[in-house]
C-alpha positions as CSV (number, residue, x, y, z in Angstrom):
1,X,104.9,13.6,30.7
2,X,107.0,15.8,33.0
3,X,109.6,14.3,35.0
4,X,108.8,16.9,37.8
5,X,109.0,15.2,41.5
6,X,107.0,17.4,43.7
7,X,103.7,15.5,42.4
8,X,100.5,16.4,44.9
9,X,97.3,14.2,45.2
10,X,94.6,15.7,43.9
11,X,92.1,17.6,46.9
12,X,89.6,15.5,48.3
13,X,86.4,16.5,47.4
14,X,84.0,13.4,47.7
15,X,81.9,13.6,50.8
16,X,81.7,10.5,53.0
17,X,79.3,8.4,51.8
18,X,75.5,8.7,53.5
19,X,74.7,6.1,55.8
20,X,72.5,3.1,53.9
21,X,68.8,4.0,53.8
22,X,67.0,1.0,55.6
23,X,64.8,-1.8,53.4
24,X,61.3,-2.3,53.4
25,X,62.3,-5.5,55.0
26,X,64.2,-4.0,57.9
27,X,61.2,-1.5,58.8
28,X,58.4,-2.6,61.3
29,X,54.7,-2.8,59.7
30,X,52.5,-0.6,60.4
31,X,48.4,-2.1,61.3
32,X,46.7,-1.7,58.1
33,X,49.8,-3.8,56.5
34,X,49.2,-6.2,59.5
35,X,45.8,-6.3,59.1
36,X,46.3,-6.7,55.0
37,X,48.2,-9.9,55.5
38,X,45.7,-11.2,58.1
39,X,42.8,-10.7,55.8
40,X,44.6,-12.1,53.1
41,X,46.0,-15.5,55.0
42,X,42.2,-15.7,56.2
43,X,40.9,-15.5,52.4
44,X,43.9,-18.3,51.6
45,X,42.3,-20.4,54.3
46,X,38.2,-20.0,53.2
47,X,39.8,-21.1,50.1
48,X,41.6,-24.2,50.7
49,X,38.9,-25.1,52.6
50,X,36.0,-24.5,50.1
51,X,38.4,-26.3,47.7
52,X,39.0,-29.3,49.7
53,X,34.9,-29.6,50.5
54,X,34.0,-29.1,46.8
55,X,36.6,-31.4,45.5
56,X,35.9,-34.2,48.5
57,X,31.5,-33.6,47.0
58,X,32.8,-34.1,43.1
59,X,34.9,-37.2,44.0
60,X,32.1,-38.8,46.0
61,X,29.9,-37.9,42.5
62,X,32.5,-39.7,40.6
63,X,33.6,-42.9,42.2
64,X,35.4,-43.7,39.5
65,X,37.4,-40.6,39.1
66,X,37.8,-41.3,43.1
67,X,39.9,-44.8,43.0
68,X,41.8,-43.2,40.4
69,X,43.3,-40.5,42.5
70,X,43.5,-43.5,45.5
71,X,45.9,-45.5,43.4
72,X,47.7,-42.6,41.9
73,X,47.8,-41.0,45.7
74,X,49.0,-44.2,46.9
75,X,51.3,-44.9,44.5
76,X,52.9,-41.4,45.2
77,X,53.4,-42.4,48.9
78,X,55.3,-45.3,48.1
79,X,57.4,-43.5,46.6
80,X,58.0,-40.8,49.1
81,X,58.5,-43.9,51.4
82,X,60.9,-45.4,49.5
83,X,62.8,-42.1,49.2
84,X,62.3,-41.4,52.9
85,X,64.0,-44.9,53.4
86,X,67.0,-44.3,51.3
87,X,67.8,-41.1,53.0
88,X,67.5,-42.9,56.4
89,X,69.8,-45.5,55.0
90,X,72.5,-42.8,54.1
91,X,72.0,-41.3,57.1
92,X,72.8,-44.5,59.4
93,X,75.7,-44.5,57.2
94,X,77.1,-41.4,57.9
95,X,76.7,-42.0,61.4
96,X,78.7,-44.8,61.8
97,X,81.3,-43.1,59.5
98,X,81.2,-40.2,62.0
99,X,81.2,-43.2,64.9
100,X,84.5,-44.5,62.7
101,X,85.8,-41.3,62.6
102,X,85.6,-39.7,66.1
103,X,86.9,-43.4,67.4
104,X,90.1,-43.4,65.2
105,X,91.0,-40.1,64.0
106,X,89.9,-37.6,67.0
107,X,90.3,-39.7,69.9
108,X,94.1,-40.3,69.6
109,X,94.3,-36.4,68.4
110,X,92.9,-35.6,72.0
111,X,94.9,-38.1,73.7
112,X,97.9,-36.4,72.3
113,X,97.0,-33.3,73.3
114,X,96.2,-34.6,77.1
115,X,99.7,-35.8,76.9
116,X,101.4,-32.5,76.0
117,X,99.5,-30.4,78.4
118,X,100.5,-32.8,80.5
119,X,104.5,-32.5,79.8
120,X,104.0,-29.2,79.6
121,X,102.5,-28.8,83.4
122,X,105.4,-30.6,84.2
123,X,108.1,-28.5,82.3
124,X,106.2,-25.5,84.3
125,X,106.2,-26.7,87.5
126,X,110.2,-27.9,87.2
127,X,110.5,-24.4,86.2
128,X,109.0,-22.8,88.5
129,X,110.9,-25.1,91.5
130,X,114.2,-24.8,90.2
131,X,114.3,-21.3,88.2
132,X,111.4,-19.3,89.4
133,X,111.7,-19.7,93.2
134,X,115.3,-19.6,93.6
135,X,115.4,-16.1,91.1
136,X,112.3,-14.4,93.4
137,X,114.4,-15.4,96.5
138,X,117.5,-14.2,96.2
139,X,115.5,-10.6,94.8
140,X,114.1,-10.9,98.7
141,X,117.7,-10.8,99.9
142,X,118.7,-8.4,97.7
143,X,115.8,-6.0,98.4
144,X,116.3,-7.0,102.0
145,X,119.8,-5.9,102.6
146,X,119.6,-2.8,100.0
147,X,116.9,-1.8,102.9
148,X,118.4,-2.5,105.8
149,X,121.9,-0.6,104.3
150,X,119.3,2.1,103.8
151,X,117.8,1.9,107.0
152,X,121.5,2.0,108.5
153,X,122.0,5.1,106.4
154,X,119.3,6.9,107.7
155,X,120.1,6.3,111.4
156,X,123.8,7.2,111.0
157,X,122.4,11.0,109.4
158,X,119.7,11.7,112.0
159,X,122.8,11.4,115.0
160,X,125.1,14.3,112.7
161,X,124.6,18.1,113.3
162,X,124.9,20.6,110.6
């Protein structure tokens, strides 16, 4: 290791980096991709349909197969009700916690604030009246007479001969 102290950096020699290519997702398509996904949702749709309309025909073959799937369907919307009912009850909850909340905790935090605006509009306008004013006046005077003394000074030179 040298203890030599006129060290240099090392040249630059990297090149700024290239701008970012753009992604698939960030370019417009083009019609035949357009047209690719319409054909395809179409071919999704003849499908669910022909699915739905064979599988209504086989349960109206098998009635027995058919109250099967009613109970089990029925069963299953129970319990999406009965979830969908919980989640309203938390949700009433929170809204009254959020009621709570904006009725204790914010409300005084904005009265507060009212209040200190309102000293401060005060402290300005004192200010203003009894620093402000009285400073901007007596700079009138001063500019006043420092032009009239001028004014003076200019008459007295134009009545003198050379």
């Amino acid at each position: 290791m040298s203890t030599s102290s006129s060290y240099s950096p090392p040249p630059r020699t990297a090149a700024p980096p290239a701008p970012a290519a753009k992604s698939d997702a960030d370019q417009p398509m083009t019609e035949g991709q357009k047209r690719a996904v319409i054909i395809v949702g179409v071919l999704i749709a003849v499908a669910v349909i022909a699915g739905a309309i064979a599988g209504a025909l086989w349960l109206v073959a098998n009635p027995t197969t058919a109250a099967s799937l009613r109970d089990v369907f029925i069963i299953f919307m129970a319990l999406v009700f009965l979830l969908i009912g919980a989640a309203l009850v938390v949700l009433i909850f929170q809204l009254a916690v959020l009621t709570n909340m904006l009725q204790h905790e914010i409300k005084p935090i904005l009265d507060s604030t009212n209040e200190t605006v309102n000293t401060l509009r005060g402290t300005t306008v004192f200010i203003s009246d009894n620093l402000v004013e009285p400073i901007v006046k007596l700079n009138s005077y001063v500019a006043a007479i420092a032009q009239m003394a001028d004014s003076l000074g200019a008459l007295g030179r134009f009545g003198r001969k050379r």
